[in-house]
N, C-alpha and C positions, 0 to 999 in steps of 0.2 A: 461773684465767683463762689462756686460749691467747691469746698478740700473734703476728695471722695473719697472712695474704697481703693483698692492696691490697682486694677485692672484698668485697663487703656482704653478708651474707646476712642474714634474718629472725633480731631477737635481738641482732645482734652491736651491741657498743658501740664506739664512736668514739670519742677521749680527746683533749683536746686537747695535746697536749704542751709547750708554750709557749705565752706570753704575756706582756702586757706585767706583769703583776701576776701576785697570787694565784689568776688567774680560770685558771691551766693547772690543769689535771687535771678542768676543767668537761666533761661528755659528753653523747651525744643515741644512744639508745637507736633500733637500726632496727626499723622495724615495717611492716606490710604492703606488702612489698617488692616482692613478684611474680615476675614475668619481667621488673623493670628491674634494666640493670644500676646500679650506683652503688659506684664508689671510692673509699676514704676516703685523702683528698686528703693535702699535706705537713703536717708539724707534727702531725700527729694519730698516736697509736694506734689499731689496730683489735683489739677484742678479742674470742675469742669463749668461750662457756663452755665447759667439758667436764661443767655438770650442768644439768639442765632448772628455768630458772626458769619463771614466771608471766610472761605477756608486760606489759612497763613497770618491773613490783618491779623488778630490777634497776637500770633508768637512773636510778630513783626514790633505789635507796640510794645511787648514786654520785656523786649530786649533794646527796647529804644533807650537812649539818655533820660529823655520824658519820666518813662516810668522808672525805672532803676534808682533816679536822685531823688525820689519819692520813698525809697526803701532804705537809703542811707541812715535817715534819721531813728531807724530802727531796727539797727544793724548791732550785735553786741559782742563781743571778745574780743580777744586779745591774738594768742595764738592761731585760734582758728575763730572767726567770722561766721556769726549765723540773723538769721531772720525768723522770727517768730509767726505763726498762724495769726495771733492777731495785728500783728504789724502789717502782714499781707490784706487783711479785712478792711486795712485802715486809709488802703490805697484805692485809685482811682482808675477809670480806663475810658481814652477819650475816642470817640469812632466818628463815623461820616453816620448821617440818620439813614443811608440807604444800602442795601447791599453792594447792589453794583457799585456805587464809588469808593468801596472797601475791597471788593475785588481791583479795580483798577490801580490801587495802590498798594494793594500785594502782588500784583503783575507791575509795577514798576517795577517795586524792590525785587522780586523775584527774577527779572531780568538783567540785571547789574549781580545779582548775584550766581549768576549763571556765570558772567562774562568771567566774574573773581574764580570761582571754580575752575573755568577752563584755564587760566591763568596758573593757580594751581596746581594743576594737572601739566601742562608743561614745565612750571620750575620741578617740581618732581621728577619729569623724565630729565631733563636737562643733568639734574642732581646726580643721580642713577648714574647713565653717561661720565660724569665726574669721575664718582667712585671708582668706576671701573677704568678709568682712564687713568685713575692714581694706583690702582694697585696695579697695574700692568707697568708704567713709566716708572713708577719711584723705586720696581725691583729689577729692575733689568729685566724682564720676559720679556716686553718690549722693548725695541729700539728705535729709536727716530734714525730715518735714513742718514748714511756716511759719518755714523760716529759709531766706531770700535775699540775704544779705548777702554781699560778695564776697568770694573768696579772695585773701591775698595773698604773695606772696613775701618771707622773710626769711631770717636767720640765725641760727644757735646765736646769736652778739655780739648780736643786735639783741631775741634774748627771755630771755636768761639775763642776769642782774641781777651774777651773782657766780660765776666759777670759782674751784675751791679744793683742795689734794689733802691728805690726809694726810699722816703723816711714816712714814719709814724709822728701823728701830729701830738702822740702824747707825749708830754714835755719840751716837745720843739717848738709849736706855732699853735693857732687856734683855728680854726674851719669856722668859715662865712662870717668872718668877725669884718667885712666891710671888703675884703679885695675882691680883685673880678678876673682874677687867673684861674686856668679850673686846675682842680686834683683827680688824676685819674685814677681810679681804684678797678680791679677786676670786673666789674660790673660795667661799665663804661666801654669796652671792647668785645668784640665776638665776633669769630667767625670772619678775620682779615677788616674789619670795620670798626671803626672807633667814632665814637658820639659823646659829643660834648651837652648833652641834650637835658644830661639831669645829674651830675659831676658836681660837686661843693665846690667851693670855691677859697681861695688861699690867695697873699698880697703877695707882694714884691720879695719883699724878705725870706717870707717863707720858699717861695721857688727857689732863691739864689741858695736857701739852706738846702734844699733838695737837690739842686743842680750838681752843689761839690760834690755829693755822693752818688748820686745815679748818671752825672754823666751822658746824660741824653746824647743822643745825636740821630741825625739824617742816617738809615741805614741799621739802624738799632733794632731789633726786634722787642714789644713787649710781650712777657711769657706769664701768664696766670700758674700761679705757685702753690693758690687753693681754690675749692672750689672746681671749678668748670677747668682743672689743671691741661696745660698744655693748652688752651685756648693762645692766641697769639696777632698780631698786630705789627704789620712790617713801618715804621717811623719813615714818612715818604719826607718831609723838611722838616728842619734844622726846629724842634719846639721853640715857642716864645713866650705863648701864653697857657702852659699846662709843663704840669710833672705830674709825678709819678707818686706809689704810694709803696710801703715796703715788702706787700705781699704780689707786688709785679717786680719780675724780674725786667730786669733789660741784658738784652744779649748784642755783642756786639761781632759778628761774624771774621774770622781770619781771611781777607777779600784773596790772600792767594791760593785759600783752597775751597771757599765757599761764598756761594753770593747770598745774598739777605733774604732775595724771592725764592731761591733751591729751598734754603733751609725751614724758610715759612711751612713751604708744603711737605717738608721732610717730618715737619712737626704734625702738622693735620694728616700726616700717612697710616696706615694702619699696625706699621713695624714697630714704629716708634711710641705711635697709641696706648698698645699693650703691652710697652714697657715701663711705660707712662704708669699705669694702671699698678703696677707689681712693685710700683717703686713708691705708692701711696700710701702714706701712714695716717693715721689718725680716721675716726668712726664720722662722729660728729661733724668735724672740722676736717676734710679731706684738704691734705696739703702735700708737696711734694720739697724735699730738702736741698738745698741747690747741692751740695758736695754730691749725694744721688744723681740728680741731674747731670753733670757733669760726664760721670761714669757709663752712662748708658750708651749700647753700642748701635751702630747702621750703618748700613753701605750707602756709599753716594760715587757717584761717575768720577773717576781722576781726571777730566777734562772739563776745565770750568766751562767751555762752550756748550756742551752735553748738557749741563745745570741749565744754563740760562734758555735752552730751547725746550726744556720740560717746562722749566718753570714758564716760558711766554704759553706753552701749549694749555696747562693749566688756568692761565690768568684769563686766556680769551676765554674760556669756559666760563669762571669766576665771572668776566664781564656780562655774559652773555644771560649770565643765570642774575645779577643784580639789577641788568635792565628789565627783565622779566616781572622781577620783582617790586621795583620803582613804577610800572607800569598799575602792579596789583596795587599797592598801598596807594597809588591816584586813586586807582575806582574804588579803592575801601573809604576813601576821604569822602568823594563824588557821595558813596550810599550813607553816610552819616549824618551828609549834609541834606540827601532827600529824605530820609528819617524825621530829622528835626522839624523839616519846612511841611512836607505831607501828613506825619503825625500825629501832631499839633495842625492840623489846619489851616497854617499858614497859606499854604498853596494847596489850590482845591484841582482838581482833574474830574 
């Protein structure tokens, strides 16, 4: 590979050179270029070949695992993550000896990645749909047929029964010292979805210690307090094997003026959003105060029936948009796995 002048041509790879992570040395392969011009901008390499690939093979392998854990070893910083010209020199690239079987396995991958795009392209409408379906529902413009009961103004204080946070394992317990409970910290939850998937882990003791104070329950909402604030997490059973940490709130809804799934989407709403926002202090360290929290104002339906028929109308939405998406992350699995096997060689076409 040639690291050329600033200018694109058809073929040439883009590299990016930095990053905040491991995502440097990620690239985007040029293609039907034409008579535009185009630059490849700071922080990137421009690469170009001195041998004739198959148009794509190339961007294909460079963004493979193959190559990438080739570039790890010469990867340096801390804060930010960069790759150096001659670490890039120092790497390999493995192809088929003929063109045609390098087109045929960028016409693989290029066809699975068609299918993820269109996948895509409907979780985005779907989403779309959402949005607009929340700000019409969650402020009264619209109404779901046979309910006229009034809307009325409150508070967090006036529909949460119970504020509660976790503990900090400084001076309480020790993280990953041998238990196999997990610790959920803000990170762990998004976006009505909680994963256990990469969460420390805490013993017996320590949970029981977290338990007297957060108080968990079936029902509970977790609320991110920094960070990604207002993020949130409805508690579907009774925890056993996870708490909590003490920059997640737990909310425990008042069931005779609010149900748990209302107030989830009351919180991902746009009212609340931007109050959410105004009510944030700290640069660095974006955090929100629970006595804040507390205070903030919004309407919700005086008829707990009106809640629970927004909130089902929501949730089929929510379902409909995470099968879409369980669908995608299949065939992003499906192309990682033909990545690996095609490649590398393993499986010839």
């Amino acid at each position: 590979m040639k690291l050329g002048a600033r200018q694109v041509r058809e073929g040439d790879i883009i590299m990016a050179d930095t990053a905040e992570d491991e995502t440097a040395g990620k690239v985007t392969e040029a293609y039907n270029v034409g008579d535009k011009v185009i630059l490849s901008g700071q922080h990137t390499y421009l690469m170009r070949s001195k041998i004739q690939f198959a148009p794509k093979y190339l961007g294909y392998f460079l963004n493979s695992n193959c190559y990438h854990n080739q570039l790890l070893q010469y990867m340096a910083g801390t804060k930010v993550t960069s790759v150096s010209k001659n670490g890039v020199n120092k790497t390999y690239v493995i192809f088929p000896p003929t063109i045609d079987e390098q087109k045929r396995i960028a016409e693989a991958l290029q066809n699975i990645d068609s299918l993820i795009e269109a996948l895509d392209e409907q979780i985005a409408k779907k989403q779309a749909i959402k949005t607009g379906a929340m700000q019409q529902l969650l402020t009264a413009k619209t109404r779901l047929q046979g309910f006229t009961q009034p809307w009325v103004e409150v508070t967090f204080e006036d529909v949460v029964s119970r504020f509660a946070t976790g503990l900090n394992p400084r001076q309480n317990f020790v993280l990953n010292s041998g238990g196999t409970l997990n610790y959920i910290t803000i990170k762990d939850f998004k976006d009505g979805v909680l994963s256990f998937d990469s969460c420390d882990k805490i013993d017996q003791a320590a949970f029981d210690l977290i338990q007297r104070r957060a108080d968990i329950r079936k029902g509970d909402l977790l609320f991110s307090s920094i960070g990604r604030v207002g993020d949130a997490y409805v508690i579907s059973e009774d925890p056993k094997n996870w708490n909590i940490n003490e920059s997640v709130f737990a909310l425990r809804p008042n069931k005779a003026r609010m149900t748990s799934e209302f107030l989830y989407y009351i919180i991902k709403g746009n009212e609340v959003y931007n109050k959410l926002q105004d009510a944030i202090t700290g640069s660095t360290l974006r955090s929100i105060k629970m006595n804040h929290l507390k205070k903030i104002a919004f309407t919700i339906p005086s008829d707990i029936a009106e809640q629970r028929a927004i909130a089902e109308v929501l949730y089929n939405m929510d379902a409909e948009i995470q099968t879409l998406q369980d669908e995608r992350n299949k065939y992003a699995l499906i192309k990682q796995g033909m990545m690996q096997e095609l490649l590398t060689g393993k499986i010839r076409i």
